[in-house]
N, C-alpha and C positions, 0 to 999 in steps of 0.2 A: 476364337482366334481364327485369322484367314491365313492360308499357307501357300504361296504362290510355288509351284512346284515345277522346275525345267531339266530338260534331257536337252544338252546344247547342242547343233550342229549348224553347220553354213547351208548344207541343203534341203535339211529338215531338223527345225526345232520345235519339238515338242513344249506341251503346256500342260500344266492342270491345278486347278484351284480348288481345293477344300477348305470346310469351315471344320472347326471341332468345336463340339458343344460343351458346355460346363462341364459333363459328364462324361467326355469322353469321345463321344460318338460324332464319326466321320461322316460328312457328305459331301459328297461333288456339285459346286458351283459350275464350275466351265470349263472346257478345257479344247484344246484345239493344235493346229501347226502350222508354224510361221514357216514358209517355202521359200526357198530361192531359186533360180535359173542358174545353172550353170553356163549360160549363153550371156550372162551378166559380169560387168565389172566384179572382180571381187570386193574393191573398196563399198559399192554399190550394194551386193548382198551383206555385207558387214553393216551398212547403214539401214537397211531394212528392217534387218535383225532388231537393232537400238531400238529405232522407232517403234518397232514394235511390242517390244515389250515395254517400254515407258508408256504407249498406250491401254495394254493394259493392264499395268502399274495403276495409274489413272482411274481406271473405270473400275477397278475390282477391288484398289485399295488395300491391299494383304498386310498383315502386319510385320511376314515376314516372308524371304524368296529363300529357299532352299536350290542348288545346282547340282548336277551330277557332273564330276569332276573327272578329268581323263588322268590316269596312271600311267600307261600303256597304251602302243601303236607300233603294228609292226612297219606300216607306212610312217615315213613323217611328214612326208607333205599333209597327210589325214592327221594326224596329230598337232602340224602348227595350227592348221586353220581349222579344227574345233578349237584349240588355245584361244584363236583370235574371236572368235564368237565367244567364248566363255569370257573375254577379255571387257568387250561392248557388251553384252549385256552385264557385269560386273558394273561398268562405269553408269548403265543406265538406271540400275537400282541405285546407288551411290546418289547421284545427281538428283533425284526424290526423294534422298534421306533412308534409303532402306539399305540396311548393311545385308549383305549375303553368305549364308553358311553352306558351305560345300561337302560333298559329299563322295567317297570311290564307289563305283560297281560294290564293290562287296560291300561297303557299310548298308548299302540301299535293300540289295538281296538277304542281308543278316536281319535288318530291322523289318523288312516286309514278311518272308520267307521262314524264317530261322537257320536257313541252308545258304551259305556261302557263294555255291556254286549253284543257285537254283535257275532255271532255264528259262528262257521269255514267256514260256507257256504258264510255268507256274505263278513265276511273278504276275504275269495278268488275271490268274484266278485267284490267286490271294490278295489281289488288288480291289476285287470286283467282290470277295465276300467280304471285305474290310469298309468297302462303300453297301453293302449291304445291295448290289445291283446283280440278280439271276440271269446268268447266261452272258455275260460283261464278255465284248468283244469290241477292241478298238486295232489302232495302230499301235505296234511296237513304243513310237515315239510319245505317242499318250499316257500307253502304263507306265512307262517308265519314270515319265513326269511326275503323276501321281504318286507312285511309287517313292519318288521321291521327296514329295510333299509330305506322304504317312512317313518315309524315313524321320524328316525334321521333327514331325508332333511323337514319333516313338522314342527320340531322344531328347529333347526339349519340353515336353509337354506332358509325359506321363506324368 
């Protein structure tokens, strides 16, 4: 099974793509961050966003997209427009036939972690012995993807 895994934002969306094997076991296909300018239209970075993951929707073929889902913002301007990227990328899984299961902060930290409130640091080390990768150092916006990639296969897939 392929788990296409996103941590959504307008100025950085995280990726990350693993496979699980018959048996279980996790590996990292690919993973990356779709950028935007804030010197850009926002309709613009909305569309980049699409595009970008319908591309690689396309290329990586997952069988299913897991998101990481906003609760909470003490801003809301930061809250509508993660909505609005969680919005377009929803529609661009949709449009390739891939339904999308989302996910809070805590589900993602419970099913990686066991710790609720576990801190970016942990979650990237539990991330990286879960991919079985020594010394795993990414972006924020990586592990978290990932992260919520192993969330979907910890709860779907055991």
């Amino acid at each position: 099974m392929r788990i296409l895994g996103i941590d959504p934002g307008v100025a950085n969306t995280g990726y990350g793509i693993i496979d699980v094997s018959g048996n279980g076991k996790v590996s990292i296909i690919q993973s990356g961050i779709i950028s935007t300018s804030s010197k850009d239209n926002h309709g613009f970075r909305l569309h980049k966003i699409y595009n970008s993951i319908v591309k690689i929707i396309e290329e990586f073929k997952p069988d299913a997209i897991a998101l990481e889902s906003i609760f909470y913002s003490r801003n809301l301007k930061s809250l509508v427009e993660v909505s609005e990227a969680i919005g377009v990328i929803t529609l661009a899984a949709y449009n390739v036939g891939i339904s999308v299961k989302k996910f809070t902060p805590l589900e993602v930290k419970l099913a990686v972690t066991g710790f609720g409130k576990a801190s970016k640091s942990q979650i990237q080390m539990m991330v990286g012995q879960i991919l079985g990768v020594n010394g795993f150092e990414t972006s924020d916006h990586i592990s978290d993807a990932l992260a919520v990639a192993i969330c979907y296969k910890n709860v779907y897939y055991v």
